[in-house]
ZALUMKE-479402 format. One line per 4 residues: their letters; for each residue y negated, z negated, x of N, C-alpha, C, O. Coordinates in Angstrom, 1 decimal, m for minus. Layout:
a) Y:Z:X:Y:Z:X:Y:Z:X:Y:Z:X  ...
# end
This chain:
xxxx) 19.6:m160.6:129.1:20.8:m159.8:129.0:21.9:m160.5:128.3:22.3:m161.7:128.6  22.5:m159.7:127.1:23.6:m160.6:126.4:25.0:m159.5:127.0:24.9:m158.4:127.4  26.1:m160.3:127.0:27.2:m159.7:126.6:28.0:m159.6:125.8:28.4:m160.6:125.2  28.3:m158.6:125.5:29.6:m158.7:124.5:30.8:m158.1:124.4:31.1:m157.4:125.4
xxxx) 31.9:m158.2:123.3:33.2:m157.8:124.5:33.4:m155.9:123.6:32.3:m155.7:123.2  34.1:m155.1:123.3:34.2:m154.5:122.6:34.4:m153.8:121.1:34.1:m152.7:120.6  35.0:m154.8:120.8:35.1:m155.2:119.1:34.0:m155.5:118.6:33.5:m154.9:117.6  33.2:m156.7:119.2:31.8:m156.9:118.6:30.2:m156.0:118.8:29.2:m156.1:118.0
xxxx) 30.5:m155.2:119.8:29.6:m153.7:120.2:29.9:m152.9:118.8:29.0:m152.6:118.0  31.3:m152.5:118.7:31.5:m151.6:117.6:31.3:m152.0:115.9:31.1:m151.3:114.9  31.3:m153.1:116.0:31.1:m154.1:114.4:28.9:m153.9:114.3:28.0:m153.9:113.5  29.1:m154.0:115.6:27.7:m154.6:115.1:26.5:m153.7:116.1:25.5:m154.2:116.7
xxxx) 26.8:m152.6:116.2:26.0:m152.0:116.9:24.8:m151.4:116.9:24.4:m150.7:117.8  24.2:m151.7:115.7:23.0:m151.6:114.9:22.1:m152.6:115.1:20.9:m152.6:115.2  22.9:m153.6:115.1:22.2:m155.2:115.5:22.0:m155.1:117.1:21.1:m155.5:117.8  22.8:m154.6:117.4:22.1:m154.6:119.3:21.8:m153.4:119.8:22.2:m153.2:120.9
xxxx) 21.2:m152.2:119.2:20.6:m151.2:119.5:18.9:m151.9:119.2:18.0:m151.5:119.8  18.9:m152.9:118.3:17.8:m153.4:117.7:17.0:m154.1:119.3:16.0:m153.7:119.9  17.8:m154.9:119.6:17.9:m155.8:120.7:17.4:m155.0:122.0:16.7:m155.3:122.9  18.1:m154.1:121.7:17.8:m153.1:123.1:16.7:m152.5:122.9:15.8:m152.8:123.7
xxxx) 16.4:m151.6:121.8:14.5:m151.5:121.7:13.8:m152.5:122.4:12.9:m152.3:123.2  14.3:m154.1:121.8:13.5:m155.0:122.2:13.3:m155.1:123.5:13.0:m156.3:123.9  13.3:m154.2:124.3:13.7:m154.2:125.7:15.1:m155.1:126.4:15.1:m155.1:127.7  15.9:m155.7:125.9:16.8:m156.3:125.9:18.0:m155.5:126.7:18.4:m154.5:126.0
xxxx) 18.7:m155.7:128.1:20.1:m155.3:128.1:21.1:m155.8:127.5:20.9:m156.9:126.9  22.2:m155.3:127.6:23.3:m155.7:126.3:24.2:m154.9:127.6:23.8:m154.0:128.3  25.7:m155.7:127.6:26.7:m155.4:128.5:27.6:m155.4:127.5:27.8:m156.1:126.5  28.4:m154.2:128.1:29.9:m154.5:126.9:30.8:m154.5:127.7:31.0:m153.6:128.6
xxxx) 31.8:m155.6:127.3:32.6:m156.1:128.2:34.3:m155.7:127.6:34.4:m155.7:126.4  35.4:m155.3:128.4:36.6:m155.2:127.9:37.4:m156.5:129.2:37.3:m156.7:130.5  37.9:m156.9:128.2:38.8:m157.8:128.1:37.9:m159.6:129.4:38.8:m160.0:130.2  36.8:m160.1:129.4:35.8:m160.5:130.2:35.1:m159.5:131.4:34.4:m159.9:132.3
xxxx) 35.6:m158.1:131.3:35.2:m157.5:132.4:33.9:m156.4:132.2:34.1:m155.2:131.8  32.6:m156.7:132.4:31.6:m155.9:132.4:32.4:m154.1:132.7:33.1:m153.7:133.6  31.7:m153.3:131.1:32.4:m151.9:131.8:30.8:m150.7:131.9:30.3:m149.8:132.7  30.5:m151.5:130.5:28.8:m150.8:130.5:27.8:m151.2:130.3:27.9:m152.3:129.7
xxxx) 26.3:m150.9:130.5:25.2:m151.3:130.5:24.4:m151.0:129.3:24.3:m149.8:129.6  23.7:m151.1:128.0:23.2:m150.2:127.6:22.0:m150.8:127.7:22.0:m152.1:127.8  20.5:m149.9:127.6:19.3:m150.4:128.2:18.5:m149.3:127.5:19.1:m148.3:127.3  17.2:m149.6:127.1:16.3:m148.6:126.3:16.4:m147.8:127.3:16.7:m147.9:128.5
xxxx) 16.1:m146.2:126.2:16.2:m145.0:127.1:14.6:m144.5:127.8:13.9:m144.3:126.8  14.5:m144.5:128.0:13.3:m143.7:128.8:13.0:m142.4:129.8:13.1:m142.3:131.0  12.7:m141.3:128.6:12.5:m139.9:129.0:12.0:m140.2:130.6:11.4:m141.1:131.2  12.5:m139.0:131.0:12.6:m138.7:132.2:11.3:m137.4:132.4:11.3:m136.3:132.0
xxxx) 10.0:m138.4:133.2:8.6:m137.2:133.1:9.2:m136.1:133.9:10.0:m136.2:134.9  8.5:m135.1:133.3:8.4:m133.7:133.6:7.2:m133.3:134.7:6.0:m133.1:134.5  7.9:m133.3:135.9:7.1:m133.2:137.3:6.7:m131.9:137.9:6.0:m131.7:138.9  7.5:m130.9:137.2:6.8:m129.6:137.1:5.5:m129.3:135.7:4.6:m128.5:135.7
xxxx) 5.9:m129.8:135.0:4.8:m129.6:134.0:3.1:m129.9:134.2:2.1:m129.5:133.8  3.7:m131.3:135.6:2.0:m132.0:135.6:1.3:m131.5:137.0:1.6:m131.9:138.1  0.3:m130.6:136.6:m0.3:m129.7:137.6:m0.6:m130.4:138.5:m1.5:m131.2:138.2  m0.1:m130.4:139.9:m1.0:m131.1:141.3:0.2:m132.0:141.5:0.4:m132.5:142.7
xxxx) 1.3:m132.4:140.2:2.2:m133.9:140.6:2.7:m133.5:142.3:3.7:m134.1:142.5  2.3:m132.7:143.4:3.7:m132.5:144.3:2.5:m132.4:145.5:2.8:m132.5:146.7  0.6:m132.3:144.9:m0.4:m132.3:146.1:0.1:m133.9:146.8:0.2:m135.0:146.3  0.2:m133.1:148.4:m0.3:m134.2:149.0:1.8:m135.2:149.4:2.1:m136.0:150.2
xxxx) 2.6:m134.5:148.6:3.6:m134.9:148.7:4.5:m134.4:149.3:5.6:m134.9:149.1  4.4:m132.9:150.3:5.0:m131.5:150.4:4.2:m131.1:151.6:3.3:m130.4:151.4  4.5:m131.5:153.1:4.0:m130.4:154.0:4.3:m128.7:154.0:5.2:m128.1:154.5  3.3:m128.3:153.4:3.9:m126.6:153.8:2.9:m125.9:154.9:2.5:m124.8:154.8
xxxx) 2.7:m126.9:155.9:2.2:m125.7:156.9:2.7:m125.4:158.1:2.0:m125.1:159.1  4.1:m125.6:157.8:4.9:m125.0:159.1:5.0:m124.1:158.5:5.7:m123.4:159.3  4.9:m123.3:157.1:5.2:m122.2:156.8:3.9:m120.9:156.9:3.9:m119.7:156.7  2.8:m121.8:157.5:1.9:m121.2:157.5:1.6:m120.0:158.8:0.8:m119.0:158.7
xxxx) 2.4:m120.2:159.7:2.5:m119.2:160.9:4.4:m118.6:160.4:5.4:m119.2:159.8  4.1:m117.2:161.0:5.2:m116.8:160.8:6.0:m116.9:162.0:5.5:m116.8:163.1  7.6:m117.0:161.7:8.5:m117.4:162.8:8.7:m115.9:163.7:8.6:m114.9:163.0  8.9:m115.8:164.6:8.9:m114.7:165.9:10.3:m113.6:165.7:10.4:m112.4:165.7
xxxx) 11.2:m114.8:165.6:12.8:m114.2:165.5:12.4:m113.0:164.1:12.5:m111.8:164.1  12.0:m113.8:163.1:12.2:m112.8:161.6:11.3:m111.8:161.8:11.8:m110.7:161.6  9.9:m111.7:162.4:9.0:m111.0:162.3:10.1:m109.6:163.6:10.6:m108.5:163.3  10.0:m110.2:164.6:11.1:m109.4:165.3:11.9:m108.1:164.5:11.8:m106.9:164.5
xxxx) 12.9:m109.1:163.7:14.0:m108.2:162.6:13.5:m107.2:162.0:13.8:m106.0:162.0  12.5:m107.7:161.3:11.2:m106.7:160.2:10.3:m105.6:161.1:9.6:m104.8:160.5  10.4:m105.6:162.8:9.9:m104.3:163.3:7.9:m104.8:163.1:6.9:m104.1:163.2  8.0:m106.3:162.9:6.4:m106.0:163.1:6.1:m107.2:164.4:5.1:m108.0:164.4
xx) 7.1:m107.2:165.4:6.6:m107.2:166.9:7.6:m106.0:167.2:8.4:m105.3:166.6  6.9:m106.2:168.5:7.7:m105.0:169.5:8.4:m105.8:170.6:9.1:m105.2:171.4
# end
């Protein structure tokens, strides 16, 4: 992880986007004071898209009996 302060971020910011691919953090600092991080980006997976991602991670079988009170409301107890 390098630092740098903000003048040299803005001069040369092409040279440490490079750096940052390289998996490298880079801090940019105003006046010696860390303000930001920058760090390769990495998409965020799509966990609705991947069929099953949620088996096994999700109890739904308290949903599996119906609750008394609602059924009551809806007239199908007596």
């Amino acid at each position: 992880m390098i630092q740098v302060n903000v003048h040299t971020a803005k001069t040369q910011l092409s040279q440490l986007l490079v750096r940052v691919e390289d998996g490298e953090d880079v801090v940019i600092a105003r006046n010696g004071r860390p303000v930001a991080r920058v760090v390769p980006y990495e998409p965020r997976r799509n966990y609705w898209a991947i069929y099953g991602a949620w088996k096994g991670k999700v109890d739904m079988s308290r949903f599996d009996e119906a609750d008394e009170e609602i059924a009551r409301e809806h007239g199908e107890i007596d």
